[in-house]
C-alpha positions as CSV (number, residue, x, y, z in Angstrom):
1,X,0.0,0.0,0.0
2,X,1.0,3.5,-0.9
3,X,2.7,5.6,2.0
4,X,0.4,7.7,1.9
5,X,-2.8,5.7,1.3
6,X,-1.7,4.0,4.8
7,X,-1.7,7.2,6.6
8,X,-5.0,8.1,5.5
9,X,-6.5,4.6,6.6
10,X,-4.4,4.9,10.1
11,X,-5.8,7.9,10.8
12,X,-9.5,7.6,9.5
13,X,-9.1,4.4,12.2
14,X,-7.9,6.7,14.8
15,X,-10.8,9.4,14.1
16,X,-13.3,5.9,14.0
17,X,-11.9,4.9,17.5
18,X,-11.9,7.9,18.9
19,X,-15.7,8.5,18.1
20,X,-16.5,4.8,19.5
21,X,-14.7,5.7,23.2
22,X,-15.8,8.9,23.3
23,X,-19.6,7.5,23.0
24,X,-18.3,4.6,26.0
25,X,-16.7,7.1,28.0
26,X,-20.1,9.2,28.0
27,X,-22.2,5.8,28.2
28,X,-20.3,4.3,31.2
29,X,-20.4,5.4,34.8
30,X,-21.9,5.0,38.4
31,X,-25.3,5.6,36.9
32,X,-26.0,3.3,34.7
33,X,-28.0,5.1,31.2
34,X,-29.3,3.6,28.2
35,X,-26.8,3.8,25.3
36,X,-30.2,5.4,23.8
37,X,-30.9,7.9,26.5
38,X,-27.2,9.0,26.2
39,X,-28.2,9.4,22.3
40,X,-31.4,11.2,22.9
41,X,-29.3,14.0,25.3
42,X,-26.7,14.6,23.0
43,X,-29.3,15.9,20.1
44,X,-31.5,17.6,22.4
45,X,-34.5,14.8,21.6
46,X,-35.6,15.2,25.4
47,X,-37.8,12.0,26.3
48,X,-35.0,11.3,28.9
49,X,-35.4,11.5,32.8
50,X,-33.7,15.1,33.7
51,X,-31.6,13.5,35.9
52,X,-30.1,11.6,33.3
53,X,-29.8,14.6,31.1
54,X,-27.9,16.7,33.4
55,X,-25.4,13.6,34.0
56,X,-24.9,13.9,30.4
57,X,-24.9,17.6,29.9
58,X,-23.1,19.0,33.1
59,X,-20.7,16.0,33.9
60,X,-19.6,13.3,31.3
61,X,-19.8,14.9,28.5
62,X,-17.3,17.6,29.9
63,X,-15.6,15.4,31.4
64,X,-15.1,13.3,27.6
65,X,-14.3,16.7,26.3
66,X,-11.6,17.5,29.0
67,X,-9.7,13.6,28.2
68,X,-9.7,14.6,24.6
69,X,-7.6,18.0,25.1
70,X,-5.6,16.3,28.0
71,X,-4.8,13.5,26.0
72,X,-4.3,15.0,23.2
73,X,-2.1,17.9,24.6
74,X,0.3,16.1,26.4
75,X,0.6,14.0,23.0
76,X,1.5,17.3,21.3
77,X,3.7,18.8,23.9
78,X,5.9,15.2,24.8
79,X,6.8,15.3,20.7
80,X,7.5,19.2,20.7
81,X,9.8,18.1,23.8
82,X,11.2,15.1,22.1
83,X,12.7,16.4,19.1
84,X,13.6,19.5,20.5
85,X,15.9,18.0,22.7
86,X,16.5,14.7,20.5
87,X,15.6,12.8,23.5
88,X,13.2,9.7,23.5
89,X,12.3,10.1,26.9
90,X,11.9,13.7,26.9
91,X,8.2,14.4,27.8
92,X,5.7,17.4,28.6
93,X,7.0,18.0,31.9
94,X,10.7,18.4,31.7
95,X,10.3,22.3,31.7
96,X,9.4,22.2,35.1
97,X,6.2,23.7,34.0
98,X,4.2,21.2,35.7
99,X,6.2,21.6,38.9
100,X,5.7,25.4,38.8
101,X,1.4,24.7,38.5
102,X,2.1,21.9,41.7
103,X,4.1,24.8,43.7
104,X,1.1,26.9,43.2
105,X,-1.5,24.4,44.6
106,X,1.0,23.7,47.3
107,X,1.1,27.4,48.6
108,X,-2.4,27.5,48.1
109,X,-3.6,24.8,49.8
110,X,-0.7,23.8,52.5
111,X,0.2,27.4,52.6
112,X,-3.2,28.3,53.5
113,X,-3.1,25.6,56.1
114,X,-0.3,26.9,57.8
115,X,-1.2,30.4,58.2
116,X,-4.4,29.1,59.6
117,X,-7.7,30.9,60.3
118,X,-9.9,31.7,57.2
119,X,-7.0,31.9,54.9
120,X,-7.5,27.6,55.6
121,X,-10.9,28.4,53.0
122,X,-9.1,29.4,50.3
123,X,-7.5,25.7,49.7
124,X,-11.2,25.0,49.0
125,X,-12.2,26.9,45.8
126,X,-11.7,24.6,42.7
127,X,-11.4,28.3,41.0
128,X,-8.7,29.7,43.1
129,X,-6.6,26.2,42.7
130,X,-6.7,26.1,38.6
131,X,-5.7,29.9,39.0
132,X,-2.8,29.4,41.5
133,X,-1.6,26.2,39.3
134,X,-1.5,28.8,36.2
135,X,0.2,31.5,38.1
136,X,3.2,28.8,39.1
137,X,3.2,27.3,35.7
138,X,3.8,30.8,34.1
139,X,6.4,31.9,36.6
140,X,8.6,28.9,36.1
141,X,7.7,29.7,32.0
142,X,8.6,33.5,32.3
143,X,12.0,31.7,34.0
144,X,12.5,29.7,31.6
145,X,12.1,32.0,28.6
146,X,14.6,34.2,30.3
147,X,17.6,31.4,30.3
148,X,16.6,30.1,27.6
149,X,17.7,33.5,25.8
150,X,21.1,33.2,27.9
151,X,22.2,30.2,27.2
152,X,23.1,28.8,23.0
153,X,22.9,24.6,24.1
154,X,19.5,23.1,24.0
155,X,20.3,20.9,26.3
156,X,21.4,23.3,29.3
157,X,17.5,24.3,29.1
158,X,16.8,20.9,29.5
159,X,19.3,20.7,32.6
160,X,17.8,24.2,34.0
161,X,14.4,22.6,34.0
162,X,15.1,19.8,35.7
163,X,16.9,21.8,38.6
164,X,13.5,23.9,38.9
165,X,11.4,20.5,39.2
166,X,14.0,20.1,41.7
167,X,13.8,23.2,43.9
168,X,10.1,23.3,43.4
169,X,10.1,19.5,44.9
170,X,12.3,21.0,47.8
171,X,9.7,23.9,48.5
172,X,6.9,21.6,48.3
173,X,8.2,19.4,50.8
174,X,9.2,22.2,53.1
175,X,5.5,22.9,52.9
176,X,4.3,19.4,53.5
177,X,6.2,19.2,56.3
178,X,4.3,22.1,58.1
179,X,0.8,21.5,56.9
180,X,-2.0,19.9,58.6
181,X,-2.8,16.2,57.9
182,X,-6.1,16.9,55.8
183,X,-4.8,20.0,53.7
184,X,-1.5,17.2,53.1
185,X,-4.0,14.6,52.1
186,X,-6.5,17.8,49.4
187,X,-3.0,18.3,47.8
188,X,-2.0,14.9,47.5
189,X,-6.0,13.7,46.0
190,X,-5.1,17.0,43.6
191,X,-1.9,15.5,42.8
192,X,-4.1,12.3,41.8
193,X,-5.1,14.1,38.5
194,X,-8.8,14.7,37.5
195,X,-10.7,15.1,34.7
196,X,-14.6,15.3,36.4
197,X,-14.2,18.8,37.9
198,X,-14.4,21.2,35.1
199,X,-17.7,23.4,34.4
200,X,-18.6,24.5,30.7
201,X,-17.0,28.0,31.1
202,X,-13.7,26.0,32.4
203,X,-14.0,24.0,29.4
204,X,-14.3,27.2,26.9
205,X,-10.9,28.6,28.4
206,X,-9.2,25.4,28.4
207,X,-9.7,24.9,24.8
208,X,-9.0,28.5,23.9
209,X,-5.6,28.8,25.3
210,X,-5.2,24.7,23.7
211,X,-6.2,26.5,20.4
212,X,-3.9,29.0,20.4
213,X,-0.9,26.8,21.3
214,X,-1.9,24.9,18.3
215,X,-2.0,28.1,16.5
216,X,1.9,28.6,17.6
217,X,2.9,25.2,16.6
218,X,2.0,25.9,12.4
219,X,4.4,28.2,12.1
220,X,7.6,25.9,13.1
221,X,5.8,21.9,12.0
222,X,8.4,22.3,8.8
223,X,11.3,23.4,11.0
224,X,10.5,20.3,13.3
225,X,11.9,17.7,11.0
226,X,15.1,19.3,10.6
227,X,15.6,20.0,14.2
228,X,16.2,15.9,14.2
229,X,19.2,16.2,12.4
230,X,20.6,18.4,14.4
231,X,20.8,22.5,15.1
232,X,23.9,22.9,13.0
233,X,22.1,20.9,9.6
234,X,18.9,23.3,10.3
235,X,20.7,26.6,10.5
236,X,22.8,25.3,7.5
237,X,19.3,25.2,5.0
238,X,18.4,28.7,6.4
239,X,15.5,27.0,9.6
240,X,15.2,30.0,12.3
241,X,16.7,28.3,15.2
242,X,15.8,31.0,17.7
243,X,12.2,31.6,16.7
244,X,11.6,27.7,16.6
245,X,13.0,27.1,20.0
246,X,11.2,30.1,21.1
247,X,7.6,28.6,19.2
248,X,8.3,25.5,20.6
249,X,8.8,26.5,24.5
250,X,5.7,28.9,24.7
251,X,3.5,26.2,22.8
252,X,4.9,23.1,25.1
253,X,4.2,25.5,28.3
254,X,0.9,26.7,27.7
255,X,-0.5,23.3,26.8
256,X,1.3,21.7,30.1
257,X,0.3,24.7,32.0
258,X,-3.3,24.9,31.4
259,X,-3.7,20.7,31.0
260,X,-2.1,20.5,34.5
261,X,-4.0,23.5,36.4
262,X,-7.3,21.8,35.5
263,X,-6.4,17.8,35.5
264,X,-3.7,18.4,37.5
265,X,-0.5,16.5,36.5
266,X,-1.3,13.6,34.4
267,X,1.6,11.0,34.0
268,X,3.3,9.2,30.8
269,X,0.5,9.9,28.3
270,X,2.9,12.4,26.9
271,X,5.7,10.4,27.0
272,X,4.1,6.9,25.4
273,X,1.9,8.4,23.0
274,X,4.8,10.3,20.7
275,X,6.4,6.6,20.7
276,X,3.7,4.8,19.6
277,X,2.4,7.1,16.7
278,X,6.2,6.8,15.4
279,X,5.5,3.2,15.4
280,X,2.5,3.0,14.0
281,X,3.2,5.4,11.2
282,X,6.5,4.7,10.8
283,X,7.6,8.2,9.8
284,X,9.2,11.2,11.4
285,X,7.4,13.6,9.4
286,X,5.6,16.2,11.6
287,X,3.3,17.2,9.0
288,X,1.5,13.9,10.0
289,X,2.7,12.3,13.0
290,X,1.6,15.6,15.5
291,X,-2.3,15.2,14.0
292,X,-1.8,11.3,14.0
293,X,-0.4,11.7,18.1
294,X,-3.0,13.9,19.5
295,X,-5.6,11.7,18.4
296,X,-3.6,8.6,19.8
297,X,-3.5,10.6,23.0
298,X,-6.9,11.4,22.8
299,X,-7.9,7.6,22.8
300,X,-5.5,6.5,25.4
301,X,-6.9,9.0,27.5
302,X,-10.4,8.2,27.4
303,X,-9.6,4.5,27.8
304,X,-7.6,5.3,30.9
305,X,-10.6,7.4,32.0
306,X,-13.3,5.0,31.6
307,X,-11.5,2.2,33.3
308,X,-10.7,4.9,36.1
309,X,-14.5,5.7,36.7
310,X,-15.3,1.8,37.3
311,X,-18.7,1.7,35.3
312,X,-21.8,1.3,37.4
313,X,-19.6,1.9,40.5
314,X,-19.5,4.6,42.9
315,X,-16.2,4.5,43.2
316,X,-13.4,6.0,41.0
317,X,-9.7,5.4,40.4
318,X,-6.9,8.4,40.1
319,X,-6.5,8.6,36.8
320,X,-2.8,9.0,37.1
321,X,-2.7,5.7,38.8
322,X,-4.3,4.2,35.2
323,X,-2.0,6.1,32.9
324,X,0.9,5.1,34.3
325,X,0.1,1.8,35.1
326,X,-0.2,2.0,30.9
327,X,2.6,4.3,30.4
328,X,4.9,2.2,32.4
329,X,5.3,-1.0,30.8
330,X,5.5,1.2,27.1
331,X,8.7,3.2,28.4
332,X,10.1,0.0,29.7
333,X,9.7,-1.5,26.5
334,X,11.2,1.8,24.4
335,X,13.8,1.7,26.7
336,X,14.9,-2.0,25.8
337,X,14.5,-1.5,22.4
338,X,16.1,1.9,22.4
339,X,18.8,1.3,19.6
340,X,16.1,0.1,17.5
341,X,13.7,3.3,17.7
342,X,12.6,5.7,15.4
343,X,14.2,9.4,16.3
């Protein structure tokens, strides 16, 4: 089969599978509805009981919509990450951006807790914890941006975001160590991931600031391929080196930002998923493998998420324990065959 005709058929399977989980995903849960009644609320065709509908309408079906952009954005940002760097195992969250968002729920919530009094209510808003998870994500970006102009090597900025994971660990723990037991146990079921908690007006702004990091990724998809020869064989056929790099960070930071300050910090989707589009495809061209990997992400994350939410159970997984307990075994196996992997 043509190159091409493959793609086309991978991906019209990808699109297929996505529509078939996201219908599950919305199907599946502690109440149990009718695979009709879930129909008849999504086009309005009322004749459904209105507790039913408002399941639907006000809770799984933003909660589908919120696994799609997760999954899908971490799929995007773990491959920007990847071939930046030209590192396999680079993923979403080596900026540090992700620790910057968890420092901001941490002096939130166990901040709150230690000052004590009514400042202990703040830890409580759902509003105020996506908003403090942005502010640290965009501090540690607004850090990063700045070094990044200071330094030539792409892989000192790689270095410089891990030592920021690292001191934000260290300040986090500082913080631990002073809070009360049930503001250490909200940050640690925040730290869990979630995809349930976000209203319609949450969902708008998520996907706006996901559009327009998709917006900043056009410009550099070309410049991508040449970056995995190396900076000196993309400067040499004329590739903007500084405006890529510069694409590429604000892009990969917005998309972890905003993905972790309302899901929180979801683990190895972004580091799997760029891995196993590669494979599937068997291509390094960007042009197809970053559509091709947000909808593998898409998928994997609304599989993780429907086996989190145990159907017609009350109870409901972390969804980063799923994720990585499917991440896991995937890196372990790219690791092994390392020599043997697509760059």
């Amino acid at each position: 089969m043509h190159p091409k005709n493959s793609y086309k058929l991978k991906s019209l399977l990808f699109i297929l599978l996505l529509l078939v989980l996201f219908i599950v995903n919305i199907s599946l849960g502690s109440v149990d509805i009718p695979l009709r009644s879930v129909f008849n609320s999504l086009l309005g065709d009322g004749g459904n009981k209105e507790t039913w509908d408002y399941i639907i309408i006000n809770y799984r079906l933003p909660k589908a919509i919120t696994a799609i952009l997760v999954g899908s954005g971490l799929a995007i940002s773990g491959l920007l990450m990847q071939t930046l760097f030209r590192n396999p195992l680079a993923g979403p969250y080596v900026l540090g951006i992700s620790s910057g968002a968890s420092l901001g729920v941490a002096l939130l919530i166990l901040g709150s807790s230690i000052i004590g009094g009514s400042f202990n209510l703040l830890g409580q808003s759902q509003l105020l914890i996506s908003m403090a998870a942005s502010a640290g994500s965009f501090l540690v970006l607004f850090a990063v941006m700045i070094v990044s102009r200071q330094v030539k090597n792409t892989m000192s900025i790689l270095i410089i975001g891990l030592m920021f994971s690292s001191l934000t660990s260290a300040v986090i723990s500082v913080l631990a160590y002073f809070s009360s037991a049930e503001n250490l146990q909200q940050y640690m079921f925040w730290g869990f991931g979630s995809l349930g908690n976000l209203t319609w007006s949450e969902v708008f702004i998520f996907a706006c600031i996901y559009l327009l990091a998709g917006i900043l990724i056009l410009p550099v998809v070309k410049s991508l391929n040449s970056l995995l020869l190396g900076e000196n064989y993309a400067k040499s056929i004329g590739i903007n080196i500084k405006r890529t790099k510069n694409l590429v960070l604000i892009a990969t930071s917005l998309l972890t930002g905003v993905i972790t300050a309302f899901a929180g910090p979801i683990a190895f989707i972004g580091l799997a998923a760029p891995h196993m589009t590669k494979l599937i495809l068997n291509t390094s061209e960007h042009k197809l493998i970053i559509p091709a990997a947000a909808l593998l992400g898409a998928n994997i994350m609304l599989i993780s998420d429907t086996v989190a939410q145990l159907p017609n159970s009350e109870f409901t997984l972390p969804i980063n324990a799923i994720t990585t307990m499917f991440g896991a075994p995937i890196v372990i196996w790219l690791l092994l065959r390392k020599k043997k992997m697509v760059l």
